[in-house]
Each structure stands twice: as structure tokens, then as C-alpha cells.
C-alpha positions as CSV (number, residue, x, y, z in Angstrom):
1,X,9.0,67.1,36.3
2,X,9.0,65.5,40.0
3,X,11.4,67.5,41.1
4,X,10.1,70.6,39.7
5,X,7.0,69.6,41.5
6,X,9.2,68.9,44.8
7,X,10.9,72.1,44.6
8,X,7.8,73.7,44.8
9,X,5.9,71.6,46.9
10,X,4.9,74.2,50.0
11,X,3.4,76.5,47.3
12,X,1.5,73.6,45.9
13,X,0.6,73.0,49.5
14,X,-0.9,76.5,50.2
15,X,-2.4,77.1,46.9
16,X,-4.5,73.5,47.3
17,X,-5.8,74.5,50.8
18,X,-6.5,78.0,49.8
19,X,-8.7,76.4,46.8
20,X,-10.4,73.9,49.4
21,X,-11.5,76.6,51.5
22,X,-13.0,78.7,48.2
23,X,-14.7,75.4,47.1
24,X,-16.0,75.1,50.5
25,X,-17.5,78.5,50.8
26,X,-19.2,77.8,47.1
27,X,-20.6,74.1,49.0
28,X,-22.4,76.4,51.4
29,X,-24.1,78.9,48.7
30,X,-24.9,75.6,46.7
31,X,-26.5,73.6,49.5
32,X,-28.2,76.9,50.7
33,X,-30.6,77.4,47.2
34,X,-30.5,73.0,47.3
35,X,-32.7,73.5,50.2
36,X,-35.0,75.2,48.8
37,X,-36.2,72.5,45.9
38,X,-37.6,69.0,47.0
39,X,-34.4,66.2,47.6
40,X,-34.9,63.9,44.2
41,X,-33.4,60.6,43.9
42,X,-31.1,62.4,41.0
43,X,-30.0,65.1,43.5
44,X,-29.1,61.8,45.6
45,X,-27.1,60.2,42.8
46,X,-25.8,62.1,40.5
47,X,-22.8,63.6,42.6
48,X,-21.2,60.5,43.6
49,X,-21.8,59.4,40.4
50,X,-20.3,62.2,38.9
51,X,-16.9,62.2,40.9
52,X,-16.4,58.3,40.7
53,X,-14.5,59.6,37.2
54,X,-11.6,60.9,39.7
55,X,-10.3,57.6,40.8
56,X,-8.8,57.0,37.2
57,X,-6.0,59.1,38.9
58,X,-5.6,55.1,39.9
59,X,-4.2,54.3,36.9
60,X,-0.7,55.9,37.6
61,X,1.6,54.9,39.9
62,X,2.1,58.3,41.2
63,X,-1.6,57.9,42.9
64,X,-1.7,54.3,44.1
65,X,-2.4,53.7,47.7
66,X,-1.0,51.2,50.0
67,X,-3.5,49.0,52.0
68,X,-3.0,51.1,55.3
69,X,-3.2,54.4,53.2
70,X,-6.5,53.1,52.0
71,X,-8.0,51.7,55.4
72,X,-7.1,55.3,57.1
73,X,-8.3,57.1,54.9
74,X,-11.7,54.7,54.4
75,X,-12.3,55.1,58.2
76,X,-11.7,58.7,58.5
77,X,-14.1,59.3,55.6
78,X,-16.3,57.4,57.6
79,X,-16.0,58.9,60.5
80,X,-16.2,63.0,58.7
81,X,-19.3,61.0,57.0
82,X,-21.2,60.5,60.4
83,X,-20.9,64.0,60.8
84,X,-22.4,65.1,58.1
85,X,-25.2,62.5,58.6
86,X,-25.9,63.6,62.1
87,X,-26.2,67.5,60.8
88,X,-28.4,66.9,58.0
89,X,-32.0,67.2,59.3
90,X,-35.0,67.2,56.8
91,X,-38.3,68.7,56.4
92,X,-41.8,67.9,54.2
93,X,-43.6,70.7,52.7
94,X,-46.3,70.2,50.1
95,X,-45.3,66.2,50.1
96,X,-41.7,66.8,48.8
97,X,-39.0,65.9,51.3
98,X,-36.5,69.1,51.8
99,X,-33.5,68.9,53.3
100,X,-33.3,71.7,55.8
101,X,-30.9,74.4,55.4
102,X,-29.3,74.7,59.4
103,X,-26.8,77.3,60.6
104,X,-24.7,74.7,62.2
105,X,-23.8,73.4,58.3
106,X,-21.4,75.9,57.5
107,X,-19.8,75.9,60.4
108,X,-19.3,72.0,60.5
109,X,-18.1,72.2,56.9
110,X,-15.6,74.2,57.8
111,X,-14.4,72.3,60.5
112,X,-14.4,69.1,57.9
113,X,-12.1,71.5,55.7
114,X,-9.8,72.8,58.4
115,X,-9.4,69.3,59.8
116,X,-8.8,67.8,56.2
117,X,-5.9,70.6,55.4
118,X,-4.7,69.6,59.0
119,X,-4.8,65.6,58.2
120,X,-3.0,67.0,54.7
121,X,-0.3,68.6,56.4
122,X,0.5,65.7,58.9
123,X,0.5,63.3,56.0
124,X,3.0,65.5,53.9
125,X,5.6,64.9,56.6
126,X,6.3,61.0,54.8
127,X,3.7,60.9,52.0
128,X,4.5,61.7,48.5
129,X,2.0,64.6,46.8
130,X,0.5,62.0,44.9
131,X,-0.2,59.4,47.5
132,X,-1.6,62.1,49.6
133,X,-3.9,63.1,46.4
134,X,-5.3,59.5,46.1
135,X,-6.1,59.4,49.8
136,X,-7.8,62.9,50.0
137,X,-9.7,61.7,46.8
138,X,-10.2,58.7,48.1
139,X,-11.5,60.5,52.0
140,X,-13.9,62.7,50.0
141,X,-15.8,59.8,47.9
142,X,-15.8,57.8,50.7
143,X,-17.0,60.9,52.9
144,X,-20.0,61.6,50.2
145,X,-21.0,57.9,49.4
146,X,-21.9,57.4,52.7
147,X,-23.7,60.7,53.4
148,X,-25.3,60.1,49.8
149,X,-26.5,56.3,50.9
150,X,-27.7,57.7,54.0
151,X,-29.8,60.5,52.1
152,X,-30.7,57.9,49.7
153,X,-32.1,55.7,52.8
154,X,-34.1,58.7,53.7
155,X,-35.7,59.2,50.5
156,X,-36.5,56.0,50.2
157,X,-38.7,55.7,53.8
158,X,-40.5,58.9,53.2
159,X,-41.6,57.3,49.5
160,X,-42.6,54.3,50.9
161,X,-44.7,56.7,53.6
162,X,-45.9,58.8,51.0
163,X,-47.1,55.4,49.5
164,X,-48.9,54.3,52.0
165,X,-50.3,56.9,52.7
């Protein structure tokens, strides 16, 4: 089966990217109608929550990272997690925090994508398919907790203000 999956590797390759950029596209339709219903502490949670289930790919050899496969991958997700962060600006109508739909978003998601296909490719060169699944996993939860916690963070101030208030 891995050499099946070897011989057909660059297909694989395209066919993965070609579905990132789709699930990208469908990102920015989603987070466009988001924007137009209050940010909830559900709305906060609930996708992090919901794609922790990936990392039982860990339970296979064929996705287990090495320590420096984790720690790049960590801090890149860090880093395309302060960019996200930085872009996402908020708004309060009727007492409800919003989270602002802005025309740099799509644009900057792409730019995550394209650079993430390019990290994907450079990687291939002497990482196996699964290793580079785990870490692009592994770059995406990382990449969403911390946007999450920083959303989270948000919501949390503007109840305490709403509170006091």
C-alpha cells in the first residue's frame, strides 16, 4: 500500500493543494455570513474543539512527529496565528460583539494557503506523506488555538465591559 501511495505521490500532492484552496474559498463564504451574527463563546470553542479529534492520526506510526518536526511546525503556526490575530478586527452593534467582515481577510487567507502548499512542497523534498500530514495537522490546530484563545480573550473583556456597565 506505501508504495502504491509513493508511486502516486505528485498526484496526491496536487490533488491535496487543489482541495486546500476549495476549502479555503468555502472559509471565506463561511466567515463572511459569521460576521453577520454576534461572536458567542460556542462560536469561540466549538471549532477547535471539534478538530482536536484529528490528532488520533497520532496513533499510527505513519503520523508521528519528531521533536524538531513538532517545534517547526508549533512556531510557524504561531507565527500564521499572529496574522490572523492582527487581521481580525471587531465591532458592537446592539451590545453583541461582531467580528467584522474586512476585505484584507480573503486576501490574507490566501496568502496563509499559498504559503502552506509552499511550506508542503519544501517539506516533501525529505519528509514522508505522513509525517508531513501530522505537521500540517499539527500547523493548523496550532494556527486556530491560538487565534481561538485570542478571540476568546476578546470576548471575555467586552463581557466583563458589558458587566460593568
Amino acid at each position: 500500500m506505501i508504495e502504491f501511495l509513493e508511486s502516486i505521490e505528485e498526484l496526491l500532492f496536487l490533488l491535496a493543494s487543489i482541495g486546500a484552496v476549495i476549502m479555503g474559498i468555502i472559509v471565506i463564504f463561511v466567515r463572511k455570513h459569521a460576521s453577520k451574527t454576534p461572536l458567542t463563546l460556542k462560536k469561540i470553542i466549538i471549532p477547535p474543539v471539534m478538530m482536536s479529534t484529528g490528532a488520533l492520526m497520532y496513533i499510527f506510526p505513519y503520523f508521528r512527529l519528531s521533536f524538531t518536526h513538532i517545534a517547526e511546525t508549533v512556531l510557524i503556526g504561531a507565527v500564521f496565528s499572529v496574522v490572523l490575530i492582527i487581521t481580525t478586527k471587531y465591532e458592537v452593534k446592539n451590545s453583541e460583539l461582531y467580528v467584522r467582515q474586512t476585505k484584507a481577510f480573503p486576501i490574507i487567507l490566501m496568502g496563509l494557503l499559498l504559503a502552506r502548499i509552499a511550506l508542503k512542497y519544501i517539506f516533501s523534498l525529505t519528509t514522508t506523506p505522513g509525517e508531513i500530514g501530522g505537521m500540517f495537522f499539527l500547523l493548523a490546530f496550532v494556527m486556530i488555538g491560538i487565534w481561538r484563545l485570542s478571540m476568546l480573550i476578546k470576548h471575555n473583556e467586552f463581557k466583563k465591559q458589558q458587566a460593568a456597565v
